[in-house]
C-alpha positions in Angstrom: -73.1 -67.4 -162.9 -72.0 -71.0 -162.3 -70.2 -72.2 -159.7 -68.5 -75.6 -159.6 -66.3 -76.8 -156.6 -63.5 -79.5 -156.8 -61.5 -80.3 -153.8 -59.7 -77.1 -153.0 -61.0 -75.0 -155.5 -64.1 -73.0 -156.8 -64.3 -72.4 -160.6 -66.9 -69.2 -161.4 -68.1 -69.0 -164.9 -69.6 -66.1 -166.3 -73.0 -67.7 -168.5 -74.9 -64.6 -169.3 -72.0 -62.4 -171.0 -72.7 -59.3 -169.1 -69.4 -58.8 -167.4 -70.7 -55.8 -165.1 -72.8 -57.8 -163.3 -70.8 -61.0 -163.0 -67.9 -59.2 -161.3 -70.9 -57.9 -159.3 -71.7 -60.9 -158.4 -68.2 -62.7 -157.6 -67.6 -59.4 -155.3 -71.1 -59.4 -153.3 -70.6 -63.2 -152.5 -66.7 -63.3 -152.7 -66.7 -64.4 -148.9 -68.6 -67.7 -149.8 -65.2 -68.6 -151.6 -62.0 -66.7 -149.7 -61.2 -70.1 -148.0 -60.6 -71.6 -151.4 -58.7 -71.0 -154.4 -60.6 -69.8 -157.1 -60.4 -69.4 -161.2 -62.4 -67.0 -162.9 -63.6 -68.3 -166.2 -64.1 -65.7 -168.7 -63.5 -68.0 -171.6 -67.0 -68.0 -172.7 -66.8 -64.2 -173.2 -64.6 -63.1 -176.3 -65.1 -59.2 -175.6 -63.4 -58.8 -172.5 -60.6 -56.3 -172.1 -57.1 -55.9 -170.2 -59.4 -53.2 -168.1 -62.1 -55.4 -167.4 -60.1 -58.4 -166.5 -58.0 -55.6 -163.9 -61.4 -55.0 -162.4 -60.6 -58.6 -160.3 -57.4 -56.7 -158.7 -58.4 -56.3 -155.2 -60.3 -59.7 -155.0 -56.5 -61.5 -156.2 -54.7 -59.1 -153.6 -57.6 -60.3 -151.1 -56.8 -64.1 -152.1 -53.0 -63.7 -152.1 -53.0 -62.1 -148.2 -54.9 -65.4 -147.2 -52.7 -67.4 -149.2 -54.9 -68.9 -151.8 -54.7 -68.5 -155.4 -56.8 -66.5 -157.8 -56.5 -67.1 -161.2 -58.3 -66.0 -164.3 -59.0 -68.1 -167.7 -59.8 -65.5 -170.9 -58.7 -67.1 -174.0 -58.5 -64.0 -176.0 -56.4 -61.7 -174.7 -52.7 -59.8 -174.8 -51.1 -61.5 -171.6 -48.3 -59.2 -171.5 -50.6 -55.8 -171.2 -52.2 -57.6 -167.6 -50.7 -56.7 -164.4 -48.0 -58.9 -162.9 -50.7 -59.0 -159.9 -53.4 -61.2 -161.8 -52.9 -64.5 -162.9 -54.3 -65.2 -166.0 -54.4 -67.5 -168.0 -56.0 -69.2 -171.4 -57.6 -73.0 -170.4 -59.0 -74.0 -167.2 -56.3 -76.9 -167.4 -53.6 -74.3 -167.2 -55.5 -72.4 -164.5 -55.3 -76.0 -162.6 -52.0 -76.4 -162.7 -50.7 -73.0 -161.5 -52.8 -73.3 -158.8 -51.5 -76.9 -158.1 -47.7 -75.7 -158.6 -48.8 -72.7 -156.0 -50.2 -75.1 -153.3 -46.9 -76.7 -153.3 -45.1 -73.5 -152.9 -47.4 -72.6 -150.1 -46.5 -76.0 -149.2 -42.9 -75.7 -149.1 -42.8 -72.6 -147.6 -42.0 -70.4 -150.1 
């Protein structure tokens, strides 16, 4: 697992492929990021699934009650079969900008 920080937000890429115990991970140390938005990159991994990917439910519903974003980068995947719930998304520059457009939201009040 690599973690890399950048102003407001914490990118956590998965560099070993085993999804099980990434997710593992990103849960047992989740509290080390809640204060900052956070993107999930799965981009690396080409085998993960819709159900994997809806494994990171309660960690976005954890995010979204302290009004940060959660967003997750897999660049193989049928968007439309993930739950309106998760954010996800195919680059890291995409993942950027929806949490950009959501700080101003936040922002505004909205």
């Amino acid at each position: 697992m690599k973690v890399d920080q950048k102003g407001h937000t914490v990118t956590i890429k998965d560099t070993q492929g085993d999804f099980n115990a990434f997710l593992e991970k990103v849960t047992q140390q989740f509290k080390t990021f809640e204060k900052q938005n956070i993107i999930i990159d799965l981009s690396a991994d080409t085998d993960v699934s819709e159900k994997e990917v809806k494994l990171f439910l309660p960690l976005a519903k954890q995010q979204k009650k302290a009004k940060k974003s959660f967003v997750i980068v897999v660049s193989d995947l049928d968007f439309n079969a993930v739950s309106d719930k998760l954010l996800v998304v195919p680059s890291l520059l995409e993942a950027h900008d929806i949490i950009e457009m959501e700080e101003i939201e936040r922002d505004l009040g909205f």
